[in-house]
N, C-alpha and C positions, 0 to 999 in steps of 0.2 A: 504493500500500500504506500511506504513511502518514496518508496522507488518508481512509484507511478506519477504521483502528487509533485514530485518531485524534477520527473523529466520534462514533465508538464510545464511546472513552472521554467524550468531551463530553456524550452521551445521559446516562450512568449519572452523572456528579457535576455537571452542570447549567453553565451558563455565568457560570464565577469567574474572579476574580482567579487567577493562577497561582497566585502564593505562598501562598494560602489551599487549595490542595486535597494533602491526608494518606494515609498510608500505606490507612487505614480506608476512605477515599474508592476507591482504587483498589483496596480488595478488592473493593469494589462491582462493579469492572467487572470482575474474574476471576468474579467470582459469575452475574455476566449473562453470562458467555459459557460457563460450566458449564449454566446453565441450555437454552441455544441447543445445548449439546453439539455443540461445536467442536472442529474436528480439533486434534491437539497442534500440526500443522504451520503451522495458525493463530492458535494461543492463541502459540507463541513468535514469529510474525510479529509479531503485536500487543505484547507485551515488550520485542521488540528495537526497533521502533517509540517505545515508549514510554522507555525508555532513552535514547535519540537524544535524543529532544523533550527531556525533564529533563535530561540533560546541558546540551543548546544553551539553555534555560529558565538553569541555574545558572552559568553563564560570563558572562551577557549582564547576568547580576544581574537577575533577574525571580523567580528562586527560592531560598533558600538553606537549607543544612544538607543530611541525608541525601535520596538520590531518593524518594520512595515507593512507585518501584518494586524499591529495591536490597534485596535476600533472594532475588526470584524465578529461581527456577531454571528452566532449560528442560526443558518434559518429551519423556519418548523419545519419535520418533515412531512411530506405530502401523504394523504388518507386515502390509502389505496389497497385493496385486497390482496396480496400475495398469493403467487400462483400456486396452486397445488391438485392433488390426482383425489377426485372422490374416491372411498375406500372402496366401492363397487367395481372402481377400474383395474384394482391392482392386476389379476388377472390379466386385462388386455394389454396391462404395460409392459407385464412380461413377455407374454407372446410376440409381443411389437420388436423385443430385439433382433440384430438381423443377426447375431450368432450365439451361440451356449456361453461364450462366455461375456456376452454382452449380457445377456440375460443375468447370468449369476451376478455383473454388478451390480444390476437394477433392484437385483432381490436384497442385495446385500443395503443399497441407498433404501431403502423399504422398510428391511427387518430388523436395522442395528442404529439407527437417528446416528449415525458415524460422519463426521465430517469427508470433504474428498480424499486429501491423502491419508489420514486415517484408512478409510476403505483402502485404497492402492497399495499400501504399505502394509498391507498384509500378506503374511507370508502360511505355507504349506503347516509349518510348527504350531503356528497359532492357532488354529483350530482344531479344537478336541471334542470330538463329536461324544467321546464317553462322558464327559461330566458335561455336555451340550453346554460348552463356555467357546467366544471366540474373545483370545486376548489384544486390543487392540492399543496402540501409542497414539498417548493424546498430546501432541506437542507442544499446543497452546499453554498447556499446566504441566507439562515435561512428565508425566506419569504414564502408568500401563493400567487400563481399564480392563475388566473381562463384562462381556456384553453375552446375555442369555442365548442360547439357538432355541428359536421357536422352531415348532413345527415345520411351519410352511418352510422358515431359511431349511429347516434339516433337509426338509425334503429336497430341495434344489443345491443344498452342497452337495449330496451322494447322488445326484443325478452330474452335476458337473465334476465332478472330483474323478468320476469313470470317463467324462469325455476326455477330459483335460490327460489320464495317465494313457490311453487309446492314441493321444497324440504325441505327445513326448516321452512316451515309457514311465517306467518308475518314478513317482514323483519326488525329489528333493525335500527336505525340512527348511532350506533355505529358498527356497522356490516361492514366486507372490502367487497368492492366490486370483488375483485377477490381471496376468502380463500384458507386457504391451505385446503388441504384433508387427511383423514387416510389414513397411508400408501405411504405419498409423494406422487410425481408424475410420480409414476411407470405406466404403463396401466393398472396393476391390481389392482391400490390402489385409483381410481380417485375418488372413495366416500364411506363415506359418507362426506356432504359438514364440516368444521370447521369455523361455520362464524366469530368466535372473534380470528380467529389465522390466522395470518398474513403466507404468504406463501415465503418459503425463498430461492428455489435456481428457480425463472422463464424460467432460463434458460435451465432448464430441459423441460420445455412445450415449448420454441421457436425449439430447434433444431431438434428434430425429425421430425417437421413439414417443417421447409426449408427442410431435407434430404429428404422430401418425392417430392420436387419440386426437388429436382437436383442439392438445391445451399451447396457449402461444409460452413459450420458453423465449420471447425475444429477447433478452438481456442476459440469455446462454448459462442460466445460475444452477442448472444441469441438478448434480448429485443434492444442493441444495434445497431444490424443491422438494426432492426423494425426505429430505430430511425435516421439513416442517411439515410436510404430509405426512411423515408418522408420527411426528408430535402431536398434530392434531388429532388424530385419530384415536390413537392411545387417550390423550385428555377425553373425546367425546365419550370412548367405550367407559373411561374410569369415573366420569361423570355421571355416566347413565347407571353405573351399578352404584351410586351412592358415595363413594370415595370423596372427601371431600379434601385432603391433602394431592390431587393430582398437579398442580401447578409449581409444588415444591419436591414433587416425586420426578419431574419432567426436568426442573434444572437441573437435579445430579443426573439422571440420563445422559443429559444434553451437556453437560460439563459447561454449563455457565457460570459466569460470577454471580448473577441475582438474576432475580425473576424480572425484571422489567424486560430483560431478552428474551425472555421465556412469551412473556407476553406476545411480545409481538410475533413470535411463531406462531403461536395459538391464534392469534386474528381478536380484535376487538370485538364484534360480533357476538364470540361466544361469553363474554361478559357480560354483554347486554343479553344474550339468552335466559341467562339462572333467574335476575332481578322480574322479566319479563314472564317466564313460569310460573314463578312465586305468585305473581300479582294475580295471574290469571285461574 
């Protein structure tokens, strides 16, 4: 993110000296990204970005006096429903991949709320179908999580686990459970399999498959949708049976710092649900 925020700004006031670039200079880059018509959610990524940089720029002594970014305000962010798969569809999501082991990601983005490389950085070792645990590294919090195998994942690991050893032989303990392939993940490049190379944009195998369901994925956030669609689902199923810690059972899932991120996986909507039952 800051390497994004960051080229960004380099594009618009050109390659200076620090201490030489001004308030004026980085209207430039709010201007370029007004023009791009940028989510809020990205224009205050890029702020708080730039924040950081000029702070650690004014301590180290490479910049002095005011930031040129200090006035900017964050703006609200826009109220908009976040895309995700009604649980009716899971089913056609899966079918919708065009290979076994596109599929196995899909289930994996479904069954385990697992961020992207989370899922990709999974290896052969970490799944242990005897205590139905998969161990997965959560980098964000530098720990190792183990995430339950339900059914349905069970079923689609020992469905892919035979394709996957049918291709490459014997599988590895150091082998990822979902490799790249030669060729990326074009339709015409889906094999042969690459089991010690880790697979790098997922989200090239999520989206075509929601388009083939109908749901627009335009802003390409792939395994992420996989991921507040099972938050949500889970919260609706833990809802309806009564549960009423689901939204602090969903942050450690989801390995957030507080529930306000939590929140907005879940969707506003469903807040306004409970209050509106009740009444009725």
């Amino acid at each position: 993110a800051d390497r994004v925020a960051l080229n960004r700004m380099t594009e618009v006031v050109g390659d200076r000296e620090v201490a030489s670039i001004t308030p004026k200079l980085i209207d430039g880059v709010y201007e370029e990204m007004a023009n791009r018509q940028l989510r809020a959610s990205t224009v205050n990524l890029a702020t708080a970005c730039m924040r950081s940089f000029f702070k650690w720029a004014t301590d180290r002594g490479h910049y002095s006096g005011p930031s040129p970014v200090s006035g900017r305000r964050y703006r609200p962010r826009e109220a908009r429903e976040l895309t995700r798969v009604p649980i009716d569809k899971f089913p056609a999501l899966l079918d919708a991949a065009r290979t076994p082991r596109d599929r196995m990601l899909l289930a994996l983005g479904l069954y385990t709320m697992a961020r992207s490389k989370e899922i990709t950085g999974i290896r052969i070792r970490d799944v242990d179908l005897s205590s139905s645990y998969i161990q997965i590294y959560v980098s964000k919090s530098n720990l190792f999580d183990q995430r339950p195998i339900s059914l349905e994942l069970r079923n689609e690991l020992t469905q892919w686990l035979k394709v996957y050893a049918d291709e490459v032989g014997p599988l590895e303990p150091d082998y990822f459970l979902v490799p790249a392939v030669r060729g990326g993940n074009r339709p015409s490049g889906d094999w042969p399999l690459l089991p010690r190379k880790q697979m790098v944009v997922p989200e090239d195998v999520v989206h075509p498959a929601l388009l083939v369901l109908g749901i627009d994925d335009s802003y390409h956030s792939g395994l992420h949708v996989l991921r507040r669609t099972s938050a949500r689902s889970t919260f609706a199923e833990l809802a309806h049976s009564g549960y009423d810690g689901a939204p602090r059972l969903l942050e450690d899932w989801l390995n957030h710092d507080d529930t306000t991120t939590t929140e907005v996986y879940l969707g506003p909507e469903l807040d306004k649900a409970k209050p509106d039952t009740l009444a009725k």
